[in-house]
N, C-alpha and C positions, 0 to 999 in steps of 0.2 A: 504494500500500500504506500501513496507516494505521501512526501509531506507538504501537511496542509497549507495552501498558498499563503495562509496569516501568519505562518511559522518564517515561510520562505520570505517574502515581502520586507520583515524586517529589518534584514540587512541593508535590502535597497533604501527605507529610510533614517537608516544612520546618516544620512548625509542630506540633512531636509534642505539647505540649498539648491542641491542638485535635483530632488526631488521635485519640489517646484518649480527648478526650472524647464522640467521634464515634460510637468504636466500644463504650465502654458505653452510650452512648444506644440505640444500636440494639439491644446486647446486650437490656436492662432492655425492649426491647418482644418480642423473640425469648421473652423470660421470663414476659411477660404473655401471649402466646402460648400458651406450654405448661401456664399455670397455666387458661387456657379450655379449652381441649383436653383437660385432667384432670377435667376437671369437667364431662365428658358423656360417659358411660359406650360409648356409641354412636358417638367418634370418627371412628375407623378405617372401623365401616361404612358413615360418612357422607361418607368420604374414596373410599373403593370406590364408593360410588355415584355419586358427583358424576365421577368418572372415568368411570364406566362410560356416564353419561349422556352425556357429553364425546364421548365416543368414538363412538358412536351416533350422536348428533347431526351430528358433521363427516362421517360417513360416509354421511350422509342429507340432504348441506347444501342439495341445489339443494331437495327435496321440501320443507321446513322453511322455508327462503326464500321459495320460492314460498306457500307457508300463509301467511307470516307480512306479503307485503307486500299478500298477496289481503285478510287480514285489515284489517288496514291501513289500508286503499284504503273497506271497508266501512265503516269508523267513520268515514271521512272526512277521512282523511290523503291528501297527495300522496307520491306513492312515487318518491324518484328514484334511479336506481342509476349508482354510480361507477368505471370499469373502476382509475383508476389517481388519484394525486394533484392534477394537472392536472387533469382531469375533475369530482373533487370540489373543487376549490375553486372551477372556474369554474362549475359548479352552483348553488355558495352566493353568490358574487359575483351570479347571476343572478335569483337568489332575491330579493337586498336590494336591487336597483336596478331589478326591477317592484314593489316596493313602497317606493322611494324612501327606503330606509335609511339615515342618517346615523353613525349609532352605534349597534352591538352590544353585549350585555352576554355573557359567555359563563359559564357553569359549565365545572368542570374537564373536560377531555378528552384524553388522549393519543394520541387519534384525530387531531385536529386539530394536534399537536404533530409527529405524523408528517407530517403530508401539509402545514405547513407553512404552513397557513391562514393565523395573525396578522398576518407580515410581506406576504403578498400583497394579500391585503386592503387592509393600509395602504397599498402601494402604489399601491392604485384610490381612494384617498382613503375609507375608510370606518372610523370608530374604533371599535375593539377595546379591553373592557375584561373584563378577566379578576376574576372578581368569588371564585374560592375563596381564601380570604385571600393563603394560600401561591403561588400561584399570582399574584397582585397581587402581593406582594414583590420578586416575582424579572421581572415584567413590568416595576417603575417601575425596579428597576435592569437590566436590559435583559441576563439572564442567561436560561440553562434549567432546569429542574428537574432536580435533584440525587438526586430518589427519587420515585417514581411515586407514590407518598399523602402524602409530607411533603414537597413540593418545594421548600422554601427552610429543610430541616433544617439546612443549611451555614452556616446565616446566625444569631447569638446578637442578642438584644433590644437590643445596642448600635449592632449595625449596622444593626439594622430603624428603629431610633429616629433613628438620624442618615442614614436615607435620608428617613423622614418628615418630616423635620426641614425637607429639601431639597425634597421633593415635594408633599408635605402641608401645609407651614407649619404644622407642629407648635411647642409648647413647647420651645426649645433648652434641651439636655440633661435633658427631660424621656423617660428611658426605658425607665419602667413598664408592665410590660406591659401589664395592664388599661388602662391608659387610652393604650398605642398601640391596642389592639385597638378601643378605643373612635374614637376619629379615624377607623382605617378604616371601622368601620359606618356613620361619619356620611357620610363619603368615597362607601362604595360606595351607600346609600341615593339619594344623591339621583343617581347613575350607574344605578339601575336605573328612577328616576322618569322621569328625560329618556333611554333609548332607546328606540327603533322598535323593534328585536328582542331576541329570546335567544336563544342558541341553550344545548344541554345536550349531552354526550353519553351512552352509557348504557351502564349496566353489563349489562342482559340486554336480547333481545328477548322475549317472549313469541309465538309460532308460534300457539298456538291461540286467542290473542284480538285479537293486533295490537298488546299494549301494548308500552310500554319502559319500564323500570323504572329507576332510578338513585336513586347512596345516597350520601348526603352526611354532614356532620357540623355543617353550616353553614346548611344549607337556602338554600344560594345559588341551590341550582337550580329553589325555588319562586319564589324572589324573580325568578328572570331569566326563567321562563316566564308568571308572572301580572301583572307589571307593562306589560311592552313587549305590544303587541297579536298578534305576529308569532313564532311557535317553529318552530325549526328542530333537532333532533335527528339531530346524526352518530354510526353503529354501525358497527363494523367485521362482516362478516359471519359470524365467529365467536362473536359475542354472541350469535346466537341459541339460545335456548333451546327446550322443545317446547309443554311446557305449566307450568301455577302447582302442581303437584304438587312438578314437578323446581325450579322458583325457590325452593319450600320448604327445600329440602335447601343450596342455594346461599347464600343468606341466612344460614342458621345458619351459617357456615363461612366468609365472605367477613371478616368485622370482626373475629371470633374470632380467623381465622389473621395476618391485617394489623397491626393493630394494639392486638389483645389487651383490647376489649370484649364485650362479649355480642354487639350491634350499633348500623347506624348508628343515629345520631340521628334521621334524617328518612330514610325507605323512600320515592321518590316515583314515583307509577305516574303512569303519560301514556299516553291512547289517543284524545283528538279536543282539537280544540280549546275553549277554551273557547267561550262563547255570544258572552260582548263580545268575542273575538277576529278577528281576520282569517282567518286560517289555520294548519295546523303540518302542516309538509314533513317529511318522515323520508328521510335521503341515506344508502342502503344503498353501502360501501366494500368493494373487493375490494381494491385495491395490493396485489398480488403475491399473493392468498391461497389463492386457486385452485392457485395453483402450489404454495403451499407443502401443501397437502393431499394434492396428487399425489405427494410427497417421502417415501420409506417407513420412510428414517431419520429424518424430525425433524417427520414430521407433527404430532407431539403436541404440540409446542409450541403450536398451536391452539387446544388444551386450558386455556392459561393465563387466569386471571379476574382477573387484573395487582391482588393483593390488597398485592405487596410482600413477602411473608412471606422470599421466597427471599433477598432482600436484604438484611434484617433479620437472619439466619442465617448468610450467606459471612463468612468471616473472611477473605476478601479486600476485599471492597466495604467491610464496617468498617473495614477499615485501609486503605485508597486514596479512597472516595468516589468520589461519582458522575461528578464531570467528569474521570476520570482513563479513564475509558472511551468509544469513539472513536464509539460509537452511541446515540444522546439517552435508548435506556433502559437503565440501568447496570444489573450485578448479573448473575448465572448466567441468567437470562431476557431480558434483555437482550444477552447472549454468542449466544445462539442465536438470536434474533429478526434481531441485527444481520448474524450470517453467511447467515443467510435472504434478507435481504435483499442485501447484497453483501459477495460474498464478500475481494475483493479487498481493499475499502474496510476491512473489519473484522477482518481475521485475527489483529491484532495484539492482539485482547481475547480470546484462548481461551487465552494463557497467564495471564490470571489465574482462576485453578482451581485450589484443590489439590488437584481428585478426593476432599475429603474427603464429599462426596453428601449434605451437611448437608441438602441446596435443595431435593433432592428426598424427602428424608426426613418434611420440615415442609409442604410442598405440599399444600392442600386439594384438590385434585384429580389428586395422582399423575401430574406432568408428569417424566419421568426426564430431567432438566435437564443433569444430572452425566453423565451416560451418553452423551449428547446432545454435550456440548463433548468430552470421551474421542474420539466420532467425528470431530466437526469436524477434530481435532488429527492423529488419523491420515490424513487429506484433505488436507494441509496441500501438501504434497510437488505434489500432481496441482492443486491449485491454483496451483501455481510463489510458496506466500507464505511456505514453510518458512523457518526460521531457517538461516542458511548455517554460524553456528560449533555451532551444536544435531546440526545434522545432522555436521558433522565429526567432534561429542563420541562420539552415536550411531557413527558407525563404527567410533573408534577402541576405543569397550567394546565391541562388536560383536568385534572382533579379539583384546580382551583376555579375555573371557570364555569364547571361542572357543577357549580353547587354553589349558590345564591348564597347561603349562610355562612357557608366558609369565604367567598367572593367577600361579602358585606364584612364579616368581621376583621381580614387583613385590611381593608380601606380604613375600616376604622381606627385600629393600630399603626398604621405605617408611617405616620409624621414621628412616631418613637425611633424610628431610625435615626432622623436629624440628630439626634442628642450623642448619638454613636460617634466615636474620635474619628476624624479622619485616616487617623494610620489605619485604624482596627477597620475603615471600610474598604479605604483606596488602598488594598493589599493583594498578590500575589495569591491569594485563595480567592477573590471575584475578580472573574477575567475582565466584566467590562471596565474595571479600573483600567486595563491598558491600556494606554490611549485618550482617556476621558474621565469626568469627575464625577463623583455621585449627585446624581441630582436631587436637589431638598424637597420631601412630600409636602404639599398644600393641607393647609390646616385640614377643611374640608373638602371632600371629594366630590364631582358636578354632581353626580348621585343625592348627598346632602342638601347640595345649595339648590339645585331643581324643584325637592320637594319644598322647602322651605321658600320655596319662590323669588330665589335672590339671582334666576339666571334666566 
């Protein structure tokens, strides 16, 4: 059983500077958010649709797959499908050693951060280079990503500069950002001159042409498919889309709700290889997802186009951060992905939630996220990962509530607590002292003052 996200959390706020500065950064892009969102009239029924396409789509996934790898296979892709993570990696592992791969470049993927790729690889002796900035950061210092679009938001320009420093042979205490950013271009450049592959992964499939489409802000993912001769593209089987009508609608509402642009920078379509290329493999991934579509509570999580938005929005996740959650992707979407996937492993991330339904409120495609952990939580018990003094608290309101007399008499009594020392309340035997003060009972309780007509 994992540990509970209130336990983990803590650490991140030892440094309540940092903390707040965490959670108005994320605040200021939730804001940039709503300030695109306002400024297209057509929102909402661009939110209705992209769900409704969603919906559609997974409930039609084998016909759409099948379209999509026949398509595929036509333009002259190899099509290889992945039951689990083992499967895909040793796919890709086999991919780069009939073409004698030395070194990979990759564009972002949280495909590949699932199932685990980087460290196995290295394993087989093959170098991995992570070429989205964000993504390189938190690779040279040997961390995970802390946010599915900003993965090394955790990290301020002095800690980026004095990892450069060490890894780069940067300028000591040179650590401006323009000219760190600049080091890493010069860094990643000649990383995508000298490898054999790229691989990318992608944000949609296209079903009725074969393509894969991915969106960057960096254009790493041009860089890492036109330089190395060899492309390789991992989807998870939920990317698929149907046709470039429905990509239309996706597009508007992917960058919009993420990270509060119009869109990305670089839109990049991929359907065969190039002419001076080798080849490009496309590694269709199920891990687990087949299962999770059979699921009539949380199929929708399926649904998700991993934009961030929901993350950006919890006022949990802004106030705990992403390594404070016990499944590599943080946030109310990642609460659910992670009980998807195990349940035992992750129970301990569904109390952070405060059902306030921000996540799904902001959701460009209407994933009911908040609804979704609400269920988890009542699962808890039949999963044997319930909290043991939660469930004691539940019984004992269960009994007090239960019973008018007993209800009436603690009202009556409970200003006696006021007189109680602060040490002997605000202690380490009541948890809700962590974090907060007892709060003093009112003489009388509304119950009192209603009869007595003073409300």
């Amino acid at each position: 059983m994992s540990t509970p996200h209130s336990k983990a959390a803590k650490k991140f706020l030892e440094n309540q500077k940092y903390a707040t500065w965490h959670d108005a950064t994320f605040w200021s892009v939730r804001t940039k958010r709503d300030n695109m969102a306002l400024g297209l009239d057509e929102w909402e029924q661009l939110r209705e649709k992209a769900s409704l396409i969603k919906k559609h789509t997974i409930s039609h996934l084998d016909e759409y797959l099948d379209k999509f790898a026949n398509n595929a296979e036509k333009n002259g892709c190899i099509v290889h499908w992945a039951k689990d993570a083992t499967e895909f990696n040793n796919i890709v592992l086999g991919i780069l050693k009939e073409h004698n791969v030395k070194k990979i470049v990759k564009s972002k993927s949280m495909l590949t951060e699932e199932c685990e790729m980087n460290p196995f690889l290295e394993s087989n002796g093959i170098e991995v280079v992570e070429t989205d900035l964000g993504e390189r950061i938190i690779q040279l210092k040997g961390q995970k990503p802390s946010h599915i679009v900003m993965p090394a938001i955790h990290l301020n320009h002095d800690d980026v500069g004095e990892l450069f420093e060490e890894k780069l042979g940067t300028e000591p205490g040179n650590h401006d950002p323009t000219y760190l950013t600049y080091m890493a271009r010069l860094s990643l450049r000649n990383e995508f001159l000298t490898a054999d592959a790229g691989m990318t992964g992608a944000n949609f499939g296209i079903a009725e042409t074969g393509d894969i489409v991915v969106c960057t802000n960096e254009g790493n993912a041009d860089m890492s498919t036109s330089c190395p001769k060899l492309h390789i593209a991992a989807i998870g089987l939920e990317k698929i889309i149907p046709n470039y009508d429905c990509l239309a609608v996706f597009q508007r509402m992917l960058c919009r709700a993420g990270t509060g642009q119009p869109t990305t920078t670089y839109t990049s379509h991929f359907r065969k290889a190039r002419p001076t290329a080798q080849k490009m493999h496309i590694v269709l991934v199920d891990n687990g997802r087949s299962d999770w579509v059979a699921n009539p509570q949380h199929w929708e999580t399926l649904k998700c186009i991993r934009c961030g938005s929901c993350m950006n929005t919890c006022p949990v996740y802004r106030r705990s951060g992403g390594y404070s959650y016990s499944y590599f992707i943080p946030g109310p979407v990642g609460i659910n992905l992670g009980m998807l996937r195990d349940v035992k492993k992750h129970s301990g991330n569904v109390s952070a939630c405060t059902l306030c339904l921000s996540c799904q409120t902001v959701c460009p495609v209407k994933v009911d996220l908040g609804d979704q952990v609400y269920k988890w939580r009542q699962q808890l018990d039949d999963f044997g990962t319930a909290n043991p003094e939660k469930k004691r608290m539940c019984k004992g309101m269960k009994m007090l509530f239960g019973s008018s007399t007993m209800y009436n008499t603690a009202m009556k009594f409970a200003p006696m607590a006021n007189w109680v020392p602060s040490f002997l309340m605000e202690c380490s035997i009541n948890p809700w002292a962590d974090g907060h003060k007892m709060m003093s009972f009112p003489r009388y309780s509304f119950q009192e003052l209603f009869r007595k007509g003073k409300v």
